[in-house]
N, C-alpha and C positions, 0 to 999 in steps of 0.2 A: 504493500500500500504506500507505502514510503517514498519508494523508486517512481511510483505513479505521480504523486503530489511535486517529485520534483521534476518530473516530463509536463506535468502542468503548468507551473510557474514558469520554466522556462519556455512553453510553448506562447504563455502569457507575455514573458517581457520581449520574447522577438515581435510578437502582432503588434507591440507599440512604434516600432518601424517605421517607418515613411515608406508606402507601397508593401509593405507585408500583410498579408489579408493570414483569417487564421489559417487556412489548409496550405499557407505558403509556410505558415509559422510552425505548424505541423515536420513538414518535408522537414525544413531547417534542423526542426528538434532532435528527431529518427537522425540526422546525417550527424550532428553534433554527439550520440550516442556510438554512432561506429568510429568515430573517432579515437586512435591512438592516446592513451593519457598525454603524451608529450603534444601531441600536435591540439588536443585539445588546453594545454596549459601554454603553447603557444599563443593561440589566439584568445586565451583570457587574458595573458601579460601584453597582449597587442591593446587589447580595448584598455586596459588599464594606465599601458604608455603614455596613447593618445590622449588619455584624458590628464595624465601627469605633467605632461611636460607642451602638449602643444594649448598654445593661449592666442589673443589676440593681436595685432599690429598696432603700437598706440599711436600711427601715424596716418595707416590704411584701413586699417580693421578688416585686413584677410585675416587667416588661420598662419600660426607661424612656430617655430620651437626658439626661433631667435627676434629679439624686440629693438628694433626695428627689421621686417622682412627682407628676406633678399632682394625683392623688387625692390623696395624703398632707398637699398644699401645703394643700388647699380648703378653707379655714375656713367654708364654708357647709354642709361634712358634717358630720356627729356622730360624735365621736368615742366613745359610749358603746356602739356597734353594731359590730362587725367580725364579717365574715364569711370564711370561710374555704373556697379552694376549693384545687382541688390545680395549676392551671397556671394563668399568664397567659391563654389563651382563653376557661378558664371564666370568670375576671372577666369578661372581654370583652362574653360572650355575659347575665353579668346586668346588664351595666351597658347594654346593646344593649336590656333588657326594661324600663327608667328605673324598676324600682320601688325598688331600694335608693337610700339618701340616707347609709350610714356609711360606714367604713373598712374597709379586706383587708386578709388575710392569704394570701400565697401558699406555701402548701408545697412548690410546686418535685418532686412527684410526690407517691406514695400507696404507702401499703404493702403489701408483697408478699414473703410468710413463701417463696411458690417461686423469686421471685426474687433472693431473699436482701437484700430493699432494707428494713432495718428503721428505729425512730424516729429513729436516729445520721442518715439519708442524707435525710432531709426536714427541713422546717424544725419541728420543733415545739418544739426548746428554745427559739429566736425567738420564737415564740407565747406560750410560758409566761410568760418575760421580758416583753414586753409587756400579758399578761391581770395581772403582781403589782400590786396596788395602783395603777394606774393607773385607775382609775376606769372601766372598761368594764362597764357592764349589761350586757350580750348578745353570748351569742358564737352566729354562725347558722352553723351546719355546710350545706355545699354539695359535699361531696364526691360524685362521680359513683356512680348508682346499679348497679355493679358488684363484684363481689367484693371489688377492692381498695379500692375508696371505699368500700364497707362497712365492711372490718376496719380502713379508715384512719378513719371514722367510730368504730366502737367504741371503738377506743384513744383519740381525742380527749375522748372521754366521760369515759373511765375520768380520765386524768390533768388536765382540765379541773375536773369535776366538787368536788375539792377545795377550792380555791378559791373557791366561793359564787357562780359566776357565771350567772346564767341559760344555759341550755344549749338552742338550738331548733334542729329541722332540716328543711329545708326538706322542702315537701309532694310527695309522689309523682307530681306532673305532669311529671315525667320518666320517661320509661318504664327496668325495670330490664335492666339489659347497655346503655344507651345513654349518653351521653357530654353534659355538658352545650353543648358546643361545637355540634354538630349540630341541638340543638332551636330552635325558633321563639321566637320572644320572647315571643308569648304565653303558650306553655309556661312558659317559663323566669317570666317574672314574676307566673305564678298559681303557682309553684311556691313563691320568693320571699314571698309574700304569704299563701299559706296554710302557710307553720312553723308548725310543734309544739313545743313546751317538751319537752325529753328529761326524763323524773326519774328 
């Protein structure tokens, strides 16, 4: 009964997942059991690592194990470019497509008036701070082409827009309701590469 309570709980904390539904959480569980003890204490000192040692960027706020990130460190990017996406993957996924050469900004989510997540719960005051007088020509808007990376998009505009900075955003080679994470690198950096200037 014992062995059963503990195929439970953890068939219970994998469904907490982002896209694990139960019978995916299931599979999981059953493979996690055939598992080697070493290769299953593997991948518990793995999720434990990750959560030890990697934190935030207190300059970008990607995902980092050193503070300030390697992007932030790289004097070979331009810092007159930052682009703006809503999570650590979307970086991921334009820096996967090698067209950008500046600097991020991660907002750590997107706006969402039903889910009560307004500009106080993302990073934009961060943004602002860094677009005052610091010399950046271009900000590229990269928020996902969904409802919420729309209105997280509009408002960036709105309070951007002040300040004199060129404003572009990236081209619709992302299809709309889909997630930058998901798409191909080709996508992603004909996306990147064909920006609009917002006026």
């Amino acid at each position: 009964m014992n062995s059963l309570r503990c195929v439970s709980a953890l068939e219970k904390e994998l469904s907490r997942l982002p896209g694990i539904g139960g019978k995916t959480a299931q599979r999981l569980a059953f493979h996690i059991l055939k598992l080697s003890r070493a290769d299953a204490e593997a991948l518990a000192g793995s999720i434990l690592e990750v959560k030890n040692k990697v934190r935030i960027c207190s300059r970008c706020f990607n995902i980092t194990e050193d503070d300030p990130c390697n992007i932030c460190r790289d004097s070979g990017r331009t810092e007159k470019q930052i682009c703006i996406v809503e999570e650590p993957h979307d970086l991921l996924a334009i820096e996967k497509s090698g067209t950008f050469k500046g600097k991020y900004h991660v907002l750590q989510g997107s706006l969402s008036p039903l889910d009560g997540r307004g500009p106080d719960d993302i990073r934009v005051r961060e943004l602002l701070t860094r677009l005052d007088g610091k010399g950046v020509d271009e900000v590229i808007i990269a928020t996902n082409p969904n409802n919420d990376g729309e209105t997280t998009a509009h408002y960036l505009i709105k309070v951007i827009k002040p300040l004199g900075v060129k404003i572009t955003k990236i081209a619709q080679g992302i299809p709309m309701g889909g997630d930058l994470e998901y798409a191909d690198n080709v996508t992603v950096g004909r996306a990147v590469e064909g920006r609009r200037e917002i006026f």
